[in-house]
C-alpha positions, 0 to 999 in steps of 0.5 A: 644595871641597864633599863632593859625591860618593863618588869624591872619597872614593875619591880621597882613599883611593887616595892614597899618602902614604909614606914620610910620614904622613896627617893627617885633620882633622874639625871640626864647625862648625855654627854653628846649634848653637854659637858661633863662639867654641866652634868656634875652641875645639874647634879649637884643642883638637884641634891643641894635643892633637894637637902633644902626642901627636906629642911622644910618638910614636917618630917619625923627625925626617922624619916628625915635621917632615911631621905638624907642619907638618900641624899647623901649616898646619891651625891655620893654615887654622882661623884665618883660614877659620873665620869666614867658614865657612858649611857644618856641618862641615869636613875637612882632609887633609894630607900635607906630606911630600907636598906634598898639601893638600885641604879638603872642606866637609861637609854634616853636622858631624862628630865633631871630631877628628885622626887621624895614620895612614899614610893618609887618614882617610875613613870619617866622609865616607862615613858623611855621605854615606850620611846624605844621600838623593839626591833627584828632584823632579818638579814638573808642572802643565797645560802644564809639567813639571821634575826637579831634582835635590837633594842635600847641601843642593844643587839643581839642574834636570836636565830639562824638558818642555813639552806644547802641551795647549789651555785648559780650557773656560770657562764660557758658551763651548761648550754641549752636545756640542760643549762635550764634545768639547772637553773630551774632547779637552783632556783626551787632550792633558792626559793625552798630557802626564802620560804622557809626564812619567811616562816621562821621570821614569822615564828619569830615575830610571833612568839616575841612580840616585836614592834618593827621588822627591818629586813636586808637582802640584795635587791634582786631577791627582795620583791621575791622575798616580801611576796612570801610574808604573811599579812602579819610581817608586811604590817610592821615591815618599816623597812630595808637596811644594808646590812647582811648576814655576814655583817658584823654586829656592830655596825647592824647596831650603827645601822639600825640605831641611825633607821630608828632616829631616822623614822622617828625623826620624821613622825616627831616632824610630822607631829609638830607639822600637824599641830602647827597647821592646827594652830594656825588655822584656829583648829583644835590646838593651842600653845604657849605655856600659860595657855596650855596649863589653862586648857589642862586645869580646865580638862579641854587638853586631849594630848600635850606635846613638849619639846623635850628637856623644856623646862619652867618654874611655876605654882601648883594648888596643893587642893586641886593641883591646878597648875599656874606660871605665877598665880600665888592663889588658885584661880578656883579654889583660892587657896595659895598655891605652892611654888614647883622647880619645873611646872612643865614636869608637873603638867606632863605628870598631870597629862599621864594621870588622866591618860592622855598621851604626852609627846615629846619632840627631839631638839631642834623643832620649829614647836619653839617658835610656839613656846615649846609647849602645847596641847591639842584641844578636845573642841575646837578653841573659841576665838 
């Protein structure tokens, strides 16, 4: 099954697992960025450290039985599944103990990692979901107009509409004021036609809550067209794309898929520009690993900005989840802290449960050269 929509999310976060444990399985399985001998390894790494750490735990022998054969169905899943696997990321969910089993096919690829809780590990899912903009494509010529909806990598036609406005006028037919007439009279039909599509646009957006329009059309009607649409369409109006009504499904997705990683790319370029000129004025930022869990702990982080899939092991303070690279006590409480596989997973989760915003750049970035990691600061950083 496909990550489609947050109510699969709320599902997952209502469900009870008790008295069992959850087990939450996230893998990254783009295979345009590594190899499929790379993500079986990834795989095999996380359950084999996850079966160590569950050694370890003080678990009753129900509970321990439920997690390991969790452990044992995903690993499982992963040898079998894993090849054929098209989608950039992958998510498991398991509660033997419950007899629950749900894989989500994730648009994105995700931190790879296994979370054993009392319940279901979502927010990664909620994260990718708000990556990804809910789009309407309009798509109108002379005659014809279609919206699609495109989202998560998916499309699909929500409406259509045709006008009956006659042919243009060719040259050598009507001369004079007859030819005028008819032409007069053309365009009023013509002009019928992109009213009617602006409106039904409009409905459209209205009713299903879309982030973005993206509208394709001839430039000769375009300024015409974008003069009919109300305040509502212009604000989330992001742009033109070449597809039009006639355009095969398929390559409006290609089209728009290309759009959206385009203007995305460039907020994410902007983002890091803005945070490096910060930076380096002595503004309101600071970055590098050991800083940026120092201005969190200490509760002066406003937002955190990460290179995706950047990772670094570290210690967290199991009394007051200060985060640290490799304090073996905490600096507040001194009470010896325990070792996290990815302290960066740990500071995006700490970041998210004080609502902070978390963004995460697309590689390459030149947020490297800074460490990949760094927070904009409520106040100004004292030199």
């Amino acid at each position: 099954m496909k990550l489609s929509s947050s109510s699969q999310i709320e599902k997952l976060a209502r469900f009870k697992t008790h008295p069992y444990r959850a087990t939450s399985f996230y893998l990254n399985t783009d295979k345009s960025q590594q190899t499929l001998k790379a993500i079986n390894a990834a795989s095999k790494a996380l359950i084999n450290q996850a079966r160590q750490e569950l050694e370890g735990k003080n678990l009753s022998p129900e509970i321990k039985n439920c997690l390991q054969s969790d452990l044992e169905k995903i690993s499982d899943f992963c040898q079998k599944k894993l090849s054929p696997l098209k989608s950039p990321g992958l998510a498991i969910f398991s509660c033997s103990g419950q007899n629950y089993w749900q894989e989500l096919e994730l648009p994105h690829g995700p931190r790879n990692r296994i979370i054993m809780d009392f319940d279901f590990y979502t927010r990664p899912l909620t994260a990718i979901l708000e990556r990804f903009k809910k789009m309407c494509v309009f798509l109108i010529n002379r005659k014809e107009s279609k919206w699609y909806e495109v989202y998560l990598g998916e499309i699909k036609q929500i409406d259509s509409l045709l006008s009956d406005v006659p042919k243009q006028v060719k040259k050598g037919g009507f001369e004079g004021y007859e030819s005028k007439r008819i032409e007069r009279h053309i365009e009023a039909h013509l002009l019928e036609h992109f009213k009617k599509s602006a409106e039904k646009t409009f409905d459209i957006l209205k009713h299903n809550h879309f982030d973005w329009l993206l509208v394709g059309c001839d430039d000769v009607f375009y300024s015409q067209l974008e003069s009919l649409f109300h305040s509502y369409l212009k604000e989330r109006l992001k742009g033109r794309i070449k597809a039009r009504p006639d355009t095969p499904e398929s390559k409006i997705l290609k089209e728009c898929s290309e759009f959206e990683a385009q203007l995305k790319r460039a907020q994410e370029e902007e983002l890091v520009k803005r945070f490096i000129d910060e930076l380096e004025r002595g503004g309101r930022a600071i970055a590098g690993l050991a800083d940026t869990l120092r201005k969190l702990n200490s509760f002066e982080a406003q937002s955190l900005i990460i290179t995706h899939n950047f990772s670094h092991p570290g210690q967290v303070c199991p009394k007051c989840h200060n985060l640290y690279i490799k304090e073996e006590n905490c600096l507040i409480c001194q009470v010896k802290t325990e070792s996290a596989t990815d302290i960066v997973d740990e500071a995006v989760e700490l970041a998210l449960t004080r609502g902070l915003p978390v963004y995460q750049i697309t590689p390459p970035t030149r947020l490297k050269r800074y460490g990949n990691i760094g927070v904009f600061l409520k106040y100004k950083n004292p030199l």
